[in-house]
C-alpha positions, 0 to 999 in steps of 0.5 A, spaced: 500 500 500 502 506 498 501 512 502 499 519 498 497 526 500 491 527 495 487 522 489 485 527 483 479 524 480 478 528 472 483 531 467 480 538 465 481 545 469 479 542 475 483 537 476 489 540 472 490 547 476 488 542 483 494 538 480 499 545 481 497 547 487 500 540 489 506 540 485 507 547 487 507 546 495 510 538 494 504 534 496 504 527 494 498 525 489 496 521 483 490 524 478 486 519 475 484 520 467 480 516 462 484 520 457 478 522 453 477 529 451 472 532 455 470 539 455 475 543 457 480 539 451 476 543 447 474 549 450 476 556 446 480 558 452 477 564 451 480 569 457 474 574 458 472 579 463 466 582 461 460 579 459 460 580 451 452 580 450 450 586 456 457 589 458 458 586 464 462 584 468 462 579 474 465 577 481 473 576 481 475 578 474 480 582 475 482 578 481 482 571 477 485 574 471 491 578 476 491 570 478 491 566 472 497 570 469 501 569 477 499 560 475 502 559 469 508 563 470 509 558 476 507 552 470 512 555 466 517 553 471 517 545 471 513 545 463 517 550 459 512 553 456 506 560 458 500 558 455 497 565 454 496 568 447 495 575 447 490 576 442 485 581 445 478 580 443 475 586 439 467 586 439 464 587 433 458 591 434 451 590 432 449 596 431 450 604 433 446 602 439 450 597 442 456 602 440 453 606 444 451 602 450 459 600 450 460 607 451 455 608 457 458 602 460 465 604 460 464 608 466 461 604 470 467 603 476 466 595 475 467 596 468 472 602 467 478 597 467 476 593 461 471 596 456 476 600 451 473 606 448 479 607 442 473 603 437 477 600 430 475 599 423 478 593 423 479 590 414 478 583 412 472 582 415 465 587 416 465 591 422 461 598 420 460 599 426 467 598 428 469 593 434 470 594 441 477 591 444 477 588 452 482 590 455 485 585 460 483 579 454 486 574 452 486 566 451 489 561 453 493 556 448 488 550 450 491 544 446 499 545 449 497 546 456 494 539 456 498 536 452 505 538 457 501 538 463 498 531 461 507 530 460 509 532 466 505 529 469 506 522 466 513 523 466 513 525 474 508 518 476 503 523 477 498 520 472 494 514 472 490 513 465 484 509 467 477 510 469 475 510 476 472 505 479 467 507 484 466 500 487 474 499 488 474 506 493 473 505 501 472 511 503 472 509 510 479 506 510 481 511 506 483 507 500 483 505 492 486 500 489 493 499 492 494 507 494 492 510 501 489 516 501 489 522 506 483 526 501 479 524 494 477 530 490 472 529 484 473 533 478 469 530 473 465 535 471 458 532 468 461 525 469 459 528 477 452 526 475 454 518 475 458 519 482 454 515 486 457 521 492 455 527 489 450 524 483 445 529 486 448 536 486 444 541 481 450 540 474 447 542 468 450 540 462 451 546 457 453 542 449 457 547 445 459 545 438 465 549 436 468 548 428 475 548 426 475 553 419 480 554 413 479 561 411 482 563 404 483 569 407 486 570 413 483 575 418 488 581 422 493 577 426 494 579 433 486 578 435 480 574 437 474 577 434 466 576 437 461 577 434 455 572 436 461 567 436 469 567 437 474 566 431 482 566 432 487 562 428 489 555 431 495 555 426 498 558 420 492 554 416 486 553 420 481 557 425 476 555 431 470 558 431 465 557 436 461 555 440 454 554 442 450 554 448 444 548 448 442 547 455 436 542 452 440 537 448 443 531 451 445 526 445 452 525 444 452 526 436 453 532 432 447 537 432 446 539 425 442 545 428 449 547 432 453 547 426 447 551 422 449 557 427 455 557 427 455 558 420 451 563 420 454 566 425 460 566 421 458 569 414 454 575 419 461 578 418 466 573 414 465 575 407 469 570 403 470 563 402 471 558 408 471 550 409 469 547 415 474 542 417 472 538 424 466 538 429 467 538 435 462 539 442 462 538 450 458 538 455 460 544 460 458 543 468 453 549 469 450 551 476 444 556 476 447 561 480 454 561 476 458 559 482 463 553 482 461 547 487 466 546 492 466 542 498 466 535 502 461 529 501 455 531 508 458 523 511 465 522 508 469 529 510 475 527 506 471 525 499 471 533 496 468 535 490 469 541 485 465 542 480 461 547 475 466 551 473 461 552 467 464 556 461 469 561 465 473 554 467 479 556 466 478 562 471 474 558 475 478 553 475 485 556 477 482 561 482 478 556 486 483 550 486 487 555 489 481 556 495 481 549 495 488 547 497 488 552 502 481 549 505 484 542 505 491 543 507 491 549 511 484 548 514 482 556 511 475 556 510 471 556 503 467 563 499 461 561 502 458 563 495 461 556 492 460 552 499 457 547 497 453 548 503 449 552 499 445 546 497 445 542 502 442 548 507 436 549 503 
């Protein structure tokens, strides 16, 4: 029997930034993978402060972003690499109204920080209204950051590419399989709804659909563009383009209505020719309320779960795995606003 600090059960933000925190501060752990892509594989990575359909904000975005940057700068130390693309994302306007709605809320204290009222005529696409550019955006490089961290993992025997079996934990004892464990976190997103010690917590599956485009004319380098959708280059050829939000269907195929608007999206503001190369959808873990879920099973205090990251997983999932670990290791307490008590007191 092997005796470890942590078992991590889930590959996507969740569980890759818990992962850190652990590495950073010398725990002991192993991070169970089905190695399979899920939603955070796929995700846009977008790095966003500001709500782009109202202009808004919302709870800790300065603070989570100042976050994100300090997180990967500490990854870069053991991967070789930083993840973030400084490709600001310029919001195309609907119309002089939404300009204008821009202009009104950039003085809001919240929102002063992000809003840019230096407005562009961007070429290569149509923007007639111009675009708006939101400070302090980003994105991450999705693809390499999972792909070096599932590495260093691998590498540093941190990693175990297998599915977990519910039936082999004794939470009682303490232990899975040949290890033994002081903590269990589950970081499983929509798969929490097959945990038999968490299938209960309000997750809502939210399908989003994104596409991989080849342009025969490239976009201005240097930017994500909005509109209804975010478009930035993958590589030197190709563009993600994406994604949708379909919080009714549950199938796992492709969804011809998805894909329809998505192109239409598209065609709104690309004016040229464009191939679609690859589909691709995941199934983001939503809460009504917009707040991760985080806490310790009501029975079991040393099974936890962290959870409903919803589509600003990255930012969620970096800032609150920090919150987690100083709750777990140093016995700090958790943001009542993700306490999983929120559910359980009602």
């Amino acid at each position: 029997m092997e005796n470890i600090d942590y078992i991590i059960v889930g590959d996507g933000y969740a569980g890759m930034f818990l992962a850190h925190q652990f590495i950073k501060h010398g725990k002991s752990f192993r991070l169970f993978s089905e190695n399979k892509k899920g939603a955070s594989h796929v995700s846009a990575g977008i790095v966003n402060p500001v709500v782009l359909k109202r202009f808004n904000t919302f709870w800790l975005a300065m603070e989570q972003i100042t976050e994100l940057k300090s997180t990967l700068s500490e990854i870069e130390t053991y991967t070789g690499s930083n993840y973030l693309v400084e490709q600001p994302i310029h919001r195309i306007f609907h119309d002089e109204k939404e300009k204008e709605l821009w202009q009104k809320k950039s003085q809001k204290e919240e929102l002063l920080p992000f809003l840019n009222l230096n407005f562009t005529d961007e070429e290569g696409f149509k923007n007639p209204f111009g675009t708006g550019k939101v400070n302090h955006s980003a994105r991450l490089n999705v693809e390499a950051f999972f792909s070096d961290m599932f590495r260093y993992l691998e590498n540093e025997n941190y990693l175990i590419k297998e599915r977990f079996d519910y039936n082999e934990l004794n939470v009682e004892n303490h232990t899975y399989q040949n290890f033994k464990f002081k903590k269990i976190i589950f970081c499983e997103g929509t798969g929490v709804l097959e945990n038999p010690y968490f299938k209960d917590i309000p997750i809502y599956p939210n399908k989003g659909h994104h596409l991989t485009v080849e342009l025969s004319k490239p976009i201005p380098k240097g930017i994500t563009i909005k509109k209804k959708h975010f478009l930035f280059p993958k590589n030197p050829t190709e563009y993600y383009y994406g994604g949708t939000y379909d919080r009714e269907t549950k199938d796992l195929e492709i969804n011809t209505s998805a894909v329809e608007q998505l192109q239409k999206g598209l065609e709104e503001f690309y004016p040229d020719e464009y191939t679609i190369k690859e589909i691709h959808f995941g199934f983001r873990p939503t809460v009504k309320d917009r707040r991760p879920i985080i806490g310790n099973h009501h029975q079991y205090k040393d099974v936890l779960v962290f959870n409903g990251l919803g589509a600003r997983g990255i930012l969620n999932g970096n800032y609150f795995a920090k919150e987690l670990f100083e709750y777990i290791d140093k016995n700090q307490s958790l943001s009542v606003e993700v306490d999983i008590k929120r559910f359980v007191d009602e």
